[in-house]
MARMI-260565 format. One record per residue: x, y, z of N, C-alpha, C, CB in turn; residue in one letter; residue number from 0. Coordinates in nm, 3 decimals. Glycine has a CB too. Example, Ala and Ser with C-alpha at 12.3 -4.5 7.8 and 13.67 -1.06 7.14 Angstrom:
2
<nx:1.319 ny:-0.569 nz:0.780 cax:1.230 cay:-0.450 caz:0.780 cx:1.320 cy:-0.330 cz:0.780 cbx:1.131 cby:-0.447 cbz:0.905 r:a k:0>
<nx:1.285 ny:-0.225 nz:0.708 cax:1.367 cay:-0.106 caz:0.714 cx:1.290 cy:0.003 cz:0.787 cbx:1.408 cby:-0.060 cbz:0.572 r:s k:1>
This chain:
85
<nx:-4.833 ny:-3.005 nz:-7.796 cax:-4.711 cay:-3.053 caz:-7.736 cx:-4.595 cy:-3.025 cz:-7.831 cbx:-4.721 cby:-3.204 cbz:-7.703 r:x k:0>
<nx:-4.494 ny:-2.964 nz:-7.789 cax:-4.390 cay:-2.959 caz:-7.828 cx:-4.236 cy:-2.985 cz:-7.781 cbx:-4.410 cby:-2.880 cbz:-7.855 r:x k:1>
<nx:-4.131 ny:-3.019 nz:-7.832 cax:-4.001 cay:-3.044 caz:-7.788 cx:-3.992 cy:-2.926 cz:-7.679 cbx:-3.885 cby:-3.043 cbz:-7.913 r:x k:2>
<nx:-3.983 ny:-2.831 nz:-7.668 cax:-3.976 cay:-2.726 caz:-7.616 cx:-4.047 cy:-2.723 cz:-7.528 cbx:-3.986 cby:-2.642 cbz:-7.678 r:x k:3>
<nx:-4.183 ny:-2.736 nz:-7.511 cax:-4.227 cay:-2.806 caz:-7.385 cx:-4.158 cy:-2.893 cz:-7.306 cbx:-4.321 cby:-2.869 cbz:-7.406 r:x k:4>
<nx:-4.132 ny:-2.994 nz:-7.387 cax:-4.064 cay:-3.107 caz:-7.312 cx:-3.952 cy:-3.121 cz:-7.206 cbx:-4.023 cby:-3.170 cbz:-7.394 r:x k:5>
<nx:-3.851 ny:-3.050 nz:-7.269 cax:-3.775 cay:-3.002 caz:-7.248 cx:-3.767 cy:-2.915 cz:-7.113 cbx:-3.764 cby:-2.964 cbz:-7.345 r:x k:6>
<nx:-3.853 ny:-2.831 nz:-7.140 cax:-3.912 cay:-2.712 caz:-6.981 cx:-3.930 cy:-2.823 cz:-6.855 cbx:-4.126 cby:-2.611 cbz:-7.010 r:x k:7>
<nx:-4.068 ny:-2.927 nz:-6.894 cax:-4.086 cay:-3.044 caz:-6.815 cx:-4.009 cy:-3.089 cz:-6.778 cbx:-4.134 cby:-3.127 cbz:-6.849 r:x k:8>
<nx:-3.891 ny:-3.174 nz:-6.871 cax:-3.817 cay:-3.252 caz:-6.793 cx:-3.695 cy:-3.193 cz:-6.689 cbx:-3.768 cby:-3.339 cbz:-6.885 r:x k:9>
<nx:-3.689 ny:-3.059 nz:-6.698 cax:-3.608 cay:-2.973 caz:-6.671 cx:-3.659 cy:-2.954 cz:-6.542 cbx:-3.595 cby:-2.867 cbz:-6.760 r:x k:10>
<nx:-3.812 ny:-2.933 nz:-6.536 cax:-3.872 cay:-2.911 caz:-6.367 cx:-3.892 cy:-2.980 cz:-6.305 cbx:-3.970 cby:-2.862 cbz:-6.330 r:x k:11>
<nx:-3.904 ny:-3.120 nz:-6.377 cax:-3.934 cay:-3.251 caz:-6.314 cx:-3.768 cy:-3.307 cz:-6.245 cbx:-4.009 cby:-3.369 cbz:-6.453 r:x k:12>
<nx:-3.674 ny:-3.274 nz:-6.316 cax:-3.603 cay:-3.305 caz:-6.237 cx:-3.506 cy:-3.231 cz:-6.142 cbx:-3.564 cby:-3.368 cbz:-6.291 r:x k:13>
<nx:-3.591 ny:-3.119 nz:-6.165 cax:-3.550 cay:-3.032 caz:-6.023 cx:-3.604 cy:-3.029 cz:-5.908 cbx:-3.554 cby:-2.914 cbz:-6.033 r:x k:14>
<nx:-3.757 ny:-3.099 nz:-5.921 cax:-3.836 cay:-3.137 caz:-5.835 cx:-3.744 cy:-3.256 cz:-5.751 cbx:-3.973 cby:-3.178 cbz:-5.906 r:x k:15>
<nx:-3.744 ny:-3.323 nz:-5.814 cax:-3.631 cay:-3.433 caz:-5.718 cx:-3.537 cy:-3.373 cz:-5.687 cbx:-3.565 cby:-3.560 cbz:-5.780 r:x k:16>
<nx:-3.481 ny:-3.352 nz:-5.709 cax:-3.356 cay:-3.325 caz:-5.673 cx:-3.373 cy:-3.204 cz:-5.508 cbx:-3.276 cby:-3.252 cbz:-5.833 r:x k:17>
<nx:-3.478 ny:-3.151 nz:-5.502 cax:-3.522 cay:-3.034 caz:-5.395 cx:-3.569 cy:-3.161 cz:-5.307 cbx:-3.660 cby:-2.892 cbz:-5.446 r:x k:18>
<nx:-3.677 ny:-3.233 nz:-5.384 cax:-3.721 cay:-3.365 caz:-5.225 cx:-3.561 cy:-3.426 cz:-5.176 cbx:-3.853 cby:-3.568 cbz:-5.300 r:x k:19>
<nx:-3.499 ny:-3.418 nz:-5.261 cax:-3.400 cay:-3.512 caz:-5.223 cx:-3.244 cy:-3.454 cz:-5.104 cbx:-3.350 cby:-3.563 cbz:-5.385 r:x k:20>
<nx:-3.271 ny:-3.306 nz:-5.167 cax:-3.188 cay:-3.212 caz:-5.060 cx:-3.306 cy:-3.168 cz:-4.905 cbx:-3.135 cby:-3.035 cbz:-5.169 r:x k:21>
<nx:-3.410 ny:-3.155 nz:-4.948 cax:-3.508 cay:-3.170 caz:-4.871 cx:-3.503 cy:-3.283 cz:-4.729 cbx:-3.603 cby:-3.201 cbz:-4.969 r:x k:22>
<nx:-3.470 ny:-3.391 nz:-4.760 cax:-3.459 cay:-3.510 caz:-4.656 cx:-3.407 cy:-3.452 cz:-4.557 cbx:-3.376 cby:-3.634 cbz:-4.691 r:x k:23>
<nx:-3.277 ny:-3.461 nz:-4.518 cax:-3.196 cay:-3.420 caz:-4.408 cx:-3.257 cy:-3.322 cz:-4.323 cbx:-3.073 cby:-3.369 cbz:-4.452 r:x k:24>
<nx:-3.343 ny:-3.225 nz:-4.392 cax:-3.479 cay:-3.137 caz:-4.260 cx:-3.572 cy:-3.215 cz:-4.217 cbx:-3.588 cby:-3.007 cbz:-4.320 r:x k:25>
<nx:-3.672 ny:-3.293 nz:-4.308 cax:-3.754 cay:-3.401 caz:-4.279 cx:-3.712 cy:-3.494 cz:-4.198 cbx:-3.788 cby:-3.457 cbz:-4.377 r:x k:26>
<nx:-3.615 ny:-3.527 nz:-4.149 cax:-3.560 cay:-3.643 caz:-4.072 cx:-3.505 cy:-3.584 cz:-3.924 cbx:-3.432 cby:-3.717 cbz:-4.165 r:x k:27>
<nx:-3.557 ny:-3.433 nz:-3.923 cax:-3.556 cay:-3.355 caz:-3.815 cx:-3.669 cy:-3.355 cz:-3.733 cbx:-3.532 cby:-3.238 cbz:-3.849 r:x k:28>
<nx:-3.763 ny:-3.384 nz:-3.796 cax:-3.898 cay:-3.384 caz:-3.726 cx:-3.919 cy:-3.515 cz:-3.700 cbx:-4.016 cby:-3.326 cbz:-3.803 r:x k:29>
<nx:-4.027 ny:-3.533 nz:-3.582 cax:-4.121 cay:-3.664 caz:-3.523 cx:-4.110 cy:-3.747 cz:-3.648 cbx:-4.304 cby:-3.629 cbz:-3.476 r:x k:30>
<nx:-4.097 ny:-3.917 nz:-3.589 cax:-4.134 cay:-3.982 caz:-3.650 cx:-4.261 cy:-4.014 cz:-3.746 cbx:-4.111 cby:-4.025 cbz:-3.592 r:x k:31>
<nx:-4.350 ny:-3.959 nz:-3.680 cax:-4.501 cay:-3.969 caz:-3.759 cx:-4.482 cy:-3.839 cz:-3.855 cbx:-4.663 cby:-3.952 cbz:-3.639 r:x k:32>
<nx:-4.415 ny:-3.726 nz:-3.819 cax:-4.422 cay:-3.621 caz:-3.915 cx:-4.315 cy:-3.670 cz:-4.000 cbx:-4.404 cby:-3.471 cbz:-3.858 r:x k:33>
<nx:-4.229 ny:-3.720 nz:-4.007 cax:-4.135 cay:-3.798 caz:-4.124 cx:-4.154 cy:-3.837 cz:-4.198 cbx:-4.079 cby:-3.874 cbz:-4.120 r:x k:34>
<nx:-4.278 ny:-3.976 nz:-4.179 cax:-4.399 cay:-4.066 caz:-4.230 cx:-4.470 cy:-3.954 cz:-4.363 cbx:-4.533 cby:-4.105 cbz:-4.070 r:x k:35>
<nx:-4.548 ny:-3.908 nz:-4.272 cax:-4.657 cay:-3.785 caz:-4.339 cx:-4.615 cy:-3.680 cz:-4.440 cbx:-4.712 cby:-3.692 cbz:-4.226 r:x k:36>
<nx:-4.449 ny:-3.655 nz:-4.437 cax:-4.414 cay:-3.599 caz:-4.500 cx:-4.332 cy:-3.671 cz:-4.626 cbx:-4.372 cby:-3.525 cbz:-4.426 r:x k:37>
<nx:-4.294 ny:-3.781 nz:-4.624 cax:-4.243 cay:-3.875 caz:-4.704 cx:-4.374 cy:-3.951 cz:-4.773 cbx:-4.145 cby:-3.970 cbz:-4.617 r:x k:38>
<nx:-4.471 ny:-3.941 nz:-4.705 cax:-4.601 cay:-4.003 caz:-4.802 cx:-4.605 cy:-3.921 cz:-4.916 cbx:-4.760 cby:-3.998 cbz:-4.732 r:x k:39>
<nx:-4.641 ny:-3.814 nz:-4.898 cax:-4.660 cay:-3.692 caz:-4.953 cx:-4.556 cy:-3.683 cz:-5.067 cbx:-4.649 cby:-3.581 cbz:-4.849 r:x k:40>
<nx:-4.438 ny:-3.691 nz:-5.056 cax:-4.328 cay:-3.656 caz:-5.133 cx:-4.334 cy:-3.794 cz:-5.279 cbx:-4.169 cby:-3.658 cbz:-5.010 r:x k:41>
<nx:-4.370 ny:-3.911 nz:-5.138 cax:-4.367 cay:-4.041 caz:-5.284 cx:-4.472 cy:-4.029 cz:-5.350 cbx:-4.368 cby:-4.211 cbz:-5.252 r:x k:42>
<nx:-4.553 ny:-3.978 nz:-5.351 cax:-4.715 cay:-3.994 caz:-5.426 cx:-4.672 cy:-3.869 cz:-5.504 cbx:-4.893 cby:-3.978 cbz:-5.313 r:x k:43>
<nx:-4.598 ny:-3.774 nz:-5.478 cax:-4.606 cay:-3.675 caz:-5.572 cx:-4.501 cy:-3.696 cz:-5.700 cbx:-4.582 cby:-3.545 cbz:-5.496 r:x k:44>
<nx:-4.394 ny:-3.782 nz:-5.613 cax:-4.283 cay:-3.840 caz:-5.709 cx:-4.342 cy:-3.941 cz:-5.815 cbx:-4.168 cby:-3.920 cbz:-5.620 r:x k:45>
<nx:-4.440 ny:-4.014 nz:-5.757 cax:-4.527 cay:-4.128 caz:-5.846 cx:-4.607 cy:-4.033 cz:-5.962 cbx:-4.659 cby:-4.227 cbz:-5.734 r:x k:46>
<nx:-4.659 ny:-3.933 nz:-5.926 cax:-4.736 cay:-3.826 caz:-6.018 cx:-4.624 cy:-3.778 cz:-6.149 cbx:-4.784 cby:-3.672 cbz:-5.909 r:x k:47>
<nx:-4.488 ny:-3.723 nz:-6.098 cax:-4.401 cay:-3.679 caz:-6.170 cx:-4.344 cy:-3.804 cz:-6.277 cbx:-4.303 cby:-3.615 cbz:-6.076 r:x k:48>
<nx:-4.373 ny:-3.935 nz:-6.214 cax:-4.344 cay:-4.029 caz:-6.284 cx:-4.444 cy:-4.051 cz:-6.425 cbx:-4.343 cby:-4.136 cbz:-6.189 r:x k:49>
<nx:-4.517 ny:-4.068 nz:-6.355 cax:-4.676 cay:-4.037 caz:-6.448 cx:-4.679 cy:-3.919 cz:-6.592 cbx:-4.803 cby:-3.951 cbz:-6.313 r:x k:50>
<nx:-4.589 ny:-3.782 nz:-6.548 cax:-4.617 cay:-3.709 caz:-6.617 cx:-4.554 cy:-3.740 cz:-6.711 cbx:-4.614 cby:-3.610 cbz:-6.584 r:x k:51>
<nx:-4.417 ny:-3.840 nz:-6.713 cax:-4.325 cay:-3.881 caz:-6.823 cx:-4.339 cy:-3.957 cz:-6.883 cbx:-4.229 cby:-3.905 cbz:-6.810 r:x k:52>
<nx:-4.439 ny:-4.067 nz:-6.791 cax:-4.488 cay:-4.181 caz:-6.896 cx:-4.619 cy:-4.148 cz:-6.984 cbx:-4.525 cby:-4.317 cbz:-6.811 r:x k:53>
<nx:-4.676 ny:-4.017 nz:-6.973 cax:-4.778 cay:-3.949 caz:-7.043 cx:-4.673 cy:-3.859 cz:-7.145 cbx:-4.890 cby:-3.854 cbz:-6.932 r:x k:54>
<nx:-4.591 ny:-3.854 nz:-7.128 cax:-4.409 cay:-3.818 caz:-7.258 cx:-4.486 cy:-3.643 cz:-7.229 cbx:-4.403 cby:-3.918 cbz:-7.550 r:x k:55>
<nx:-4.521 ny:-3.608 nz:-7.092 cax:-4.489 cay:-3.472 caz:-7.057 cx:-4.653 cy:-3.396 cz:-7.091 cbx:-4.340 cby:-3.408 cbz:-7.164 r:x k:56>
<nx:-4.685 ny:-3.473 nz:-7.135 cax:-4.865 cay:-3.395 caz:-7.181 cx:-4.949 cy:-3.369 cz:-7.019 cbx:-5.002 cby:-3.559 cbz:-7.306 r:x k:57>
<nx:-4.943 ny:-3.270 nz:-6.978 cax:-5.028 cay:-3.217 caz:-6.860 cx:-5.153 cy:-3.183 cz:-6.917 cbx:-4.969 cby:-3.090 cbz:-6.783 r:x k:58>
<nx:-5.202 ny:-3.113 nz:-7.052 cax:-5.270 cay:-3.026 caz:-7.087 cx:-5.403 cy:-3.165 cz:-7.125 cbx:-5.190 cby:-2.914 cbz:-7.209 r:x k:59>
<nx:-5.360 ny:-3.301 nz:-7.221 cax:-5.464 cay:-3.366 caz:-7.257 cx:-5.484 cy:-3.498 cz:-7.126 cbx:-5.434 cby:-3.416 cbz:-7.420 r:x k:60>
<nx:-5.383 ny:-3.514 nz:-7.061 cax:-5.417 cay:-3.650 caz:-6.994 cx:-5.349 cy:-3.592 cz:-6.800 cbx:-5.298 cby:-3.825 cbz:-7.103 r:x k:61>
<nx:-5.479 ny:-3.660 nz:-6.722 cax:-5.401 cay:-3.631 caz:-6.598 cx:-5.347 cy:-3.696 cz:-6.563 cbx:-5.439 cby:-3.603 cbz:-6.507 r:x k:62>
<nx:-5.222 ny:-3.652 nz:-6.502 cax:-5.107 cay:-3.782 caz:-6.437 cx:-5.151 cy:-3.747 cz:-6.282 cbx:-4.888 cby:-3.755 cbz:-6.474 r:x k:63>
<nx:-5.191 ny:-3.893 nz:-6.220 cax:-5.217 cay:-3.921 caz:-6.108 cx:-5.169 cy:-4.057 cz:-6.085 cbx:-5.342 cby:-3.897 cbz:-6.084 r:x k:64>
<nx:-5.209 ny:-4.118 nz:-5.904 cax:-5.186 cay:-4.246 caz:-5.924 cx:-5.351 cy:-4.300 cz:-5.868 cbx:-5.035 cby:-4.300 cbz:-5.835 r:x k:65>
<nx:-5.305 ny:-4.460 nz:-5.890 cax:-5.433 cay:-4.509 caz:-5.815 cx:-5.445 cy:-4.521 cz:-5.672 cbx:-5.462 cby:-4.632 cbz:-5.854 r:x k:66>
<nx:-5.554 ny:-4.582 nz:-5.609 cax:-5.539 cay:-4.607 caz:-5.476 cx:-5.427 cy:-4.751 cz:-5.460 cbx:-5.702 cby:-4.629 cbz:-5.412 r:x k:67>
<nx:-5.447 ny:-4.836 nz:-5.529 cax:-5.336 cay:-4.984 caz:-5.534 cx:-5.180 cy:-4.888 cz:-5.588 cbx:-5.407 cby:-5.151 cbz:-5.705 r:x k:68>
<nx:-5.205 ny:-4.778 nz:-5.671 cax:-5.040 cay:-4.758 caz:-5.722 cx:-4.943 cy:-4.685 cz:-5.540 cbx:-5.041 cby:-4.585 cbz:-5.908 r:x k:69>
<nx:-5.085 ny:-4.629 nz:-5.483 cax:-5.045 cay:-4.531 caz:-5.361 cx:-4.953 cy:-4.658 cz:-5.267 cbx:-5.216 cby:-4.450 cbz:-5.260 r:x k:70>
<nx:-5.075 ny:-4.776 nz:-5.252 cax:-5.068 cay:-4.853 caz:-5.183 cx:-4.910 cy:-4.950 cz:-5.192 cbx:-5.194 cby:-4.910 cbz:-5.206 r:x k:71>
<nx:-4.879 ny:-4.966 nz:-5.272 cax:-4.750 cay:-5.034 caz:-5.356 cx:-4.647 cy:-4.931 cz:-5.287 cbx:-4.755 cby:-5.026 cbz:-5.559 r:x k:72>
<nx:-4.626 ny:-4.846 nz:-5.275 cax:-4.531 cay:-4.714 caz:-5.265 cx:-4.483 cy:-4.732 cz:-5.074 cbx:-4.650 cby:-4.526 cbz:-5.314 r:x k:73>
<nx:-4.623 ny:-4.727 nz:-4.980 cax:-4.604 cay:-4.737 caz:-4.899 cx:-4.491 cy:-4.834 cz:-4.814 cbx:-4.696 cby:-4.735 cbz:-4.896 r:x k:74>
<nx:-4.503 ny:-4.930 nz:-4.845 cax:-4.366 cay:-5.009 caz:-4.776 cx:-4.280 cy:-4.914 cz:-4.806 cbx:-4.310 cby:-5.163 cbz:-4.837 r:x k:75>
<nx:-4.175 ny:-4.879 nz:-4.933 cax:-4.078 cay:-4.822 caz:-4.939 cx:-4.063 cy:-4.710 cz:-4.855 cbx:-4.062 cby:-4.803 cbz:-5.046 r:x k:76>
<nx:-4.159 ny:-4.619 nz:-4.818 cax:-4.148 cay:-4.499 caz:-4.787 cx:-4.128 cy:-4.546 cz:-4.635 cbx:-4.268 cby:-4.400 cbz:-4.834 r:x k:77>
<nx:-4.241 ny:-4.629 nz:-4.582 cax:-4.194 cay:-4.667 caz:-4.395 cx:-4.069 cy:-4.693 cz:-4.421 cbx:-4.269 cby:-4.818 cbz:-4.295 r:x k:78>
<nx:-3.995 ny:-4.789 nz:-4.485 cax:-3.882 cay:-4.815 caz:-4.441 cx:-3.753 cy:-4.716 cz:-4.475 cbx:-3.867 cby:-4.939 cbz:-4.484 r:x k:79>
<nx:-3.783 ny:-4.688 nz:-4.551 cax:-3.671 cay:-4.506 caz:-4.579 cx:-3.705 cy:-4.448 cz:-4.425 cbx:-3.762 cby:-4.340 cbz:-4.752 r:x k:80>
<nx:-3.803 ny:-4.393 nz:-4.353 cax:-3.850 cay:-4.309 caz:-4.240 cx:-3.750 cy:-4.446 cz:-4.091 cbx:-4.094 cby:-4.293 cbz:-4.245 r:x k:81>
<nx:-3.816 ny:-4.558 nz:-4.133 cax:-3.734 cay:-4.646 caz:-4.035 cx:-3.619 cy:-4.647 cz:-4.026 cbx:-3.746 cby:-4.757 cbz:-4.043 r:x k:82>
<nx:-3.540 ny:-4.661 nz:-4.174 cax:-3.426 cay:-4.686 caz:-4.140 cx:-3.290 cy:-4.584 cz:-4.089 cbx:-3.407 cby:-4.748 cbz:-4.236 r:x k:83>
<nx:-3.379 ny:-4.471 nz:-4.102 cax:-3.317 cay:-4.368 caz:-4.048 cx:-3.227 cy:-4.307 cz:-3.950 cbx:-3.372 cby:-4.335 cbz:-4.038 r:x k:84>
């Protein structure tokens, strides 16, 4: 691990958001259930990217994932982002 790594990471990590986040306004084009399905998807991956920072960017020794309870926690927020739409 190096600064320079880090750096790369936090650089893609927050370009990753920033694409889900210009991303929305198409997603909110499609079916309600495809809104859902596609916003699940986006928060569990955002929870992963979260993960990779609180691992301070190490992909190579530790996997950043979530649990089934961290998935579960996430869900309210995401119905109601798709609801309140």
């Amino acid at each position: 691990m190096t600064d320079a790594w880090r750096l790369v990471m936090k650089f893609q990590i927050e370009r990753t958001r920033q694409l889900y986040e210009e991303a929305w306004p198409g997603v909110k084009m499609l079916e309600r259930e495809g809104q859902l399905a596609i916003e699940a998807v986006a928060v569990f991956y955002q929870g992963i990217l979260d993960a990779i920072e609180a691992n301070d960017y190490d992909v190579f020794n530790e996997r950043a994932s979530l649990s089934a309870w961290e998935k579960v926690l996430r869900i309210p927020s995401m119905w109601w982002k798709v609801k309140a739409q």
